[in-house]
C-alpha positions as CSV (number, residue, x, y, z in Angstrom):
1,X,0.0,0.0,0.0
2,X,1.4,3.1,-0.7
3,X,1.9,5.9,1.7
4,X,-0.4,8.9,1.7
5,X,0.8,12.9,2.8
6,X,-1.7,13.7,5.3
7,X,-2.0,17.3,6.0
8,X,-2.8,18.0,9.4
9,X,-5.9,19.7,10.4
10,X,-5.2,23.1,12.4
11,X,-7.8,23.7,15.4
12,X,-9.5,27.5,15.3
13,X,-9.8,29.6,18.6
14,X,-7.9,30.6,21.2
15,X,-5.7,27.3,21.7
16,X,-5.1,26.6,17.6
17,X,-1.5,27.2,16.4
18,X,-1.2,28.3,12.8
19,X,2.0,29.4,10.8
20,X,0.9,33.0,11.9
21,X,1.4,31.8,15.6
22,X,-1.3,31.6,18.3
23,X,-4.6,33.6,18.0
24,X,-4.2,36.2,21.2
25,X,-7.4,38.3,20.6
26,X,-10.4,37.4,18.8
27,X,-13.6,39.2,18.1
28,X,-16.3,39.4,15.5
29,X,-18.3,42.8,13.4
30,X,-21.6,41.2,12.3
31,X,-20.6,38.6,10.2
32,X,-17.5,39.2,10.6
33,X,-14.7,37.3,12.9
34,X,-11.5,39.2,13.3
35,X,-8.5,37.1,14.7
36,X,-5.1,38.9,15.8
37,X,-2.0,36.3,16.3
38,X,1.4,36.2,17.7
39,X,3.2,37.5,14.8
40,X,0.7,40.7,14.4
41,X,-0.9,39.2,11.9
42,X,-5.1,40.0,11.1
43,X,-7.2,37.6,9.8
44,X,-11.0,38.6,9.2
45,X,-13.2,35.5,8.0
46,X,-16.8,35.6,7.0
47,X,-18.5,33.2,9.0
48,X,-21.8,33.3,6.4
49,X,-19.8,33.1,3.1
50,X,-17.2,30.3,3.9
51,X,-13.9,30.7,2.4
52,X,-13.5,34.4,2.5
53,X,-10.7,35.7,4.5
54,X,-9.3,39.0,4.2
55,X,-5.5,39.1,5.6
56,X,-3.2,42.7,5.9
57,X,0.0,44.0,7.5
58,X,-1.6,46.3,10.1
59,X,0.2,49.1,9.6
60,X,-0.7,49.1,6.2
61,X,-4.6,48.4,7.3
62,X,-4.4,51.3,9.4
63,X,-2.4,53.1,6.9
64,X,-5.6,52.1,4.1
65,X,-8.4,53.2,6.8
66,X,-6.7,56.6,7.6
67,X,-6.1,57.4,3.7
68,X,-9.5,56.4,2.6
69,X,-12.2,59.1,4.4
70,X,-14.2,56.9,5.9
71,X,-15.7,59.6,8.5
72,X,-16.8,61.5,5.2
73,X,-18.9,58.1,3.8
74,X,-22.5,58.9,2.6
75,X,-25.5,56.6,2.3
76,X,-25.3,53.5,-0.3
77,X,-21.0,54.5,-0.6
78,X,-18.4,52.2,-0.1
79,X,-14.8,51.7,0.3
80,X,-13.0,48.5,-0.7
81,X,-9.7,47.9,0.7
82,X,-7.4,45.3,-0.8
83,X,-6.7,42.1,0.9
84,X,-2.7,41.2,1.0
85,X,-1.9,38.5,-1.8
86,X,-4.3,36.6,-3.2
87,X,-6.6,37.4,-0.6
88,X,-10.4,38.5,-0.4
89,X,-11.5,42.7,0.3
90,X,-12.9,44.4,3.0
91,X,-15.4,46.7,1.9
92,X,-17.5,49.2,4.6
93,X,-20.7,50.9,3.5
94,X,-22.3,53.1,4.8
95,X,-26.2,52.3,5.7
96,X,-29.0,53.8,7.3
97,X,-27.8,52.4,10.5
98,X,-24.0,53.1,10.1
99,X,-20.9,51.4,8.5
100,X,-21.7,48.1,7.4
101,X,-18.2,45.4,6.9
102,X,-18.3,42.6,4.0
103,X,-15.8,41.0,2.6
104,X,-16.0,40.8,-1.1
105,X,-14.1,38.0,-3.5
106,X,-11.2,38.8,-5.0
107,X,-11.6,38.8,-9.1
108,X,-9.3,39.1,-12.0
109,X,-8.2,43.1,-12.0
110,X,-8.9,42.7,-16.0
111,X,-12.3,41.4,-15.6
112,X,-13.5,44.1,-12.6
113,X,-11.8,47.1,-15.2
114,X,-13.8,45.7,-18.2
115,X,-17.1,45.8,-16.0
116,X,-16.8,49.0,-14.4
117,X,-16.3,49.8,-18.5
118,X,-19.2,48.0,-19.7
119,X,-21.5,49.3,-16.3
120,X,-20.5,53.4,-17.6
121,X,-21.1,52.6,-21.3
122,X,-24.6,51.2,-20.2
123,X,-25.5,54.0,-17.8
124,X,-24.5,56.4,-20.4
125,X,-26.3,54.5,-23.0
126,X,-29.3,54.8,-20.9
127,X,-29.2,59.3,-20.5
């Protein structure tokens, strides 16, 4: 019988070790679950839409929600800031009830450029 490579499974919460080191603080934002590790690493997962994780250097998180005017959002707006990598966005919105956190599946750049394209032409089409 031939031997298989079994890749361990890694436990979640407080007492899992991943590469990034223990989880020391955890919390959640609606759907959202923010872990911070040993290394200073975030990690914010969706726990409605599995798969999604949005990962950033925190400096350069807090760096991206300094830059991006949050404070001056208005109703329906948003602000998508780039997951590290090959990693999903974070985008907040601004609702009726306040600012509103998703994360939002990374695409192919080429694909989102030719849709924001084809989504003008249409609206301009449409006037």
């Amino acid at each position: 019988m031939a031997k298989r490579n079994i890749i361990p499974l890694i436990k979640k919460g407080l007492s899992g070790k991943t590469p990034e080191g223990a989880v020391v603080e955890q919390g959640t934002i609606g759907n959202l679950e923010i872990s911070v590790y040993e290394r200073g690493v975030i990690h914010i997962t969706d726990t409605k839409k599995s798969g999604l994780v949005f990962k950033k250097d925190p400096d350069l998180f807090m760096t991206e929600l300094d830059n991006n005017a949050i404070e001056h959002l208005v109703l329906n707006q948003s602000v998508k800031i780039e997951g590290s990598g090959d990693n999903d966005h974070l985008v907040l919105t601004m609702t009726d009830k306040g600012i509103v956190a998703s994360l939002e599946k990374r695409g192919f750049g080429v694909v989102h450029t030719l849709k924001n394209f084809i989504n003008k032409a249409k609206s301009l089409a449409k006037n």
